[in-house]
C-alpha beads as a LAMMPS data file, in Angstrom:
LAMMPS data file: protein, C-alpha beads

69 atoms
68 bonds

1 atom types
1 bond types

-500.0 500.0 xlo xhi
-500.0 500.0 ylo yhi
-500.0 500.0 zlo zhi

Masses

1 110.0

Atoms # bond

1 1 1 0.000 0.000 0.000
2 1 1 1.394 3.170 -1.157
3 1 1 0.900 7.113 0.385
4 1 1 -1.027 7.785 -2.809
5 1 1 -3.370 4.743 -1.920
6 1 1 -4.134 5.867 1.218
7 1 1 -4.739 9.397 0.498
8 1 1 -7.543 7.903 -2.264
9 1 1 -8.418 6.005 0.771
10 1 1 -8.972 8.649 2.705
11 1 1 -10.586 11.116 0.241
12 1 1 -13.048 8.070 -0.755
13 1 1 -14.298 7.645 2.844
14 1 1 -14.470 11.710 3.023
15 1 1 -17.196 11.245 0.561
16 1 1 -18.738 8.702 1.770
17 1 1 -19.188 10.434 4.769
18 1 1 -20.359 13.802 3.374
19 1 1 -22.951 11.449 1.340
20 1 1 -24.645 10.808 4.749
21 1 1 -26.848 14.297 5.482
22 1 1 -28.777 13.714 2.322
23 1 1 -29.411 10.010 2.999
24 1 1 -30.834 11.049 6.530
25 1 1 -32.673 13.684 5.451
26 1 1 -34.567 10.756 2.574
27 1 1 -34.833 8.657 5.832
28 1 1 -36.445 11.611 7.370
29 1 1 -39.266 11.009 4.496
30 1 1 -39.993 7.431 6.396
31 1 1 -43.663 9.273 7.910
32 1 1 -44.500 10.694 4.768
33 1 1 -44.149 7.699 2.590
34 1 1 -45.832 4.825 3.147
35 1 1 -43.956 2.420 0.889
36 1 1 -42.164 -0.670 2.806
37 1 1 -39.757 -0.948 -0.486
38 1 1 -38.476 2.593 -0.211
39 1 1 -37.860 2.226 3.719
40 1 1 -35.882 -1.438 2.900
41 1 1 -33.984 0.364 -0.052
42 1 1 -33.195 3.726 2.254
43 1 1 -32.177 1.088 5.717
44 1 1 -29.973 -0.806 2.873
45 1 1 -28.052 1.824 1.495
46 1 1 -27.323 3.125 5.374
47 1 1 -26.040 -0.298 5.821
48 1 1 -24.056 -0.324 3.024
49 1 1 -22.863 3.054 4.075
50 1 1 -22.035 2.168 7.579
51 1 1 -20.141 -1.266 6.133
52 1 1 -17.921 0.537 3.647
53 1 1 -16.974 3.215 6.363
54 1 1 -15.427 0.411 8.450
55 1 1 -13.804 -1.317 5.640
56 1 1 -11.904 2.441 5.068
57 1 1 -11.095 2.429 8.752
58 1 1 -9.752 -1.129 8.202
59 1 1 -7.320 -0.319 5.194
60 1 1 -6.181 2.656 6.899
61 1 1 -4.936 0.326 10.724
62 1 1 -3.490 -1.574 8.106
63 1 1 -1.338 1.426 6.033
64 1 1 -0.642 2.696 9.499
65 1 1 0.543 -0.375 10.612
66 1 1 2.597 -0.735 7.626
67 1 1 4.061 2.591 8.418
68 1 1 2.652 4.165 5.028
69 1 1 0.105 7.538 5.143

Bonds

1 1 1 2
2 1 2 3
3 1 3 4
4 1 4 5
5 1 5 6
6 1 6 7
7 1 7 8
8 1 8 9
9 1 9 10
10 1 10 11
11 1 11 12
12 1 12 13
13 1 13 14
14 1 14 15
15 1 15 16
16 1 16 17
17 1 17 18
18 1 18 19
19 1 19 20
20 1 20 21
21 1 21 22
22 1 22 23
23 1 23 24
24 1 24 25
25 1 25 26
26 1 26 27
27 1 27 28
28 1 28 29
29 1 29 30
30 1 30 31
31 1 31 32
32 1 32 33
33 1 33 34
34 1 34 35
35 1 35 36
36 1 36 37
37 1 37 38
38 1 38 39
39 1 39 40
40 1 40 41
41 1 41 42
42 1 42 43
43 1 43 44
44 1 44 45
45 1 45 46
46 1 46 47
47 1 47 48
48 1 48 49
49 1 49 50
50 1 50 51
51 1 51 52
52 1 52 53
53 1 53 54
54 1 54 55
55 1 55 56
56 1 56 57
57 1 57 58
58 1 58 59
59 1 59 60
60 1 60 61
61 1 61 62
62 1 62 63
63 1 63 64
64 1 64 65
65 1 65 66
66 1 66 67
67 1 67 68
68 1 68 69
């Protein structure tokens, strides 16, 4: 794992995270739609979200570890 790896590591899971507001203000729509497919899709993505932030953490223990970043 290089420094430039890391940085794209870094800048990926900045993005990620400044993705979040929106999805929680969608969420926020949970009382005004009632559709059990949207809710699913919307508790999904946060998942997903939530997943890939602590696979970034992960990589970046293991550059530190490594010494690299």
């Amino acid at each position: 794992m290089t420094g430039e790896a890391v940085a794209r590591i870094r800048s990926a899971q900045k993005s990620a995270r400044d993705s979040w507001p929106p999805l929680e203000r969608l969420a926020s729509t949970f009382n005004d739609v009632n559709d059990d497919d949207f809710r699913a899709l919307v508790k999904r993505v946060a998942v997903a979200m939530d997943d890939l932030d602590r696979y970034f953490v992960l990589l970046l223990m293991e550059a530190r570890r490594r010494g690299v970043g």
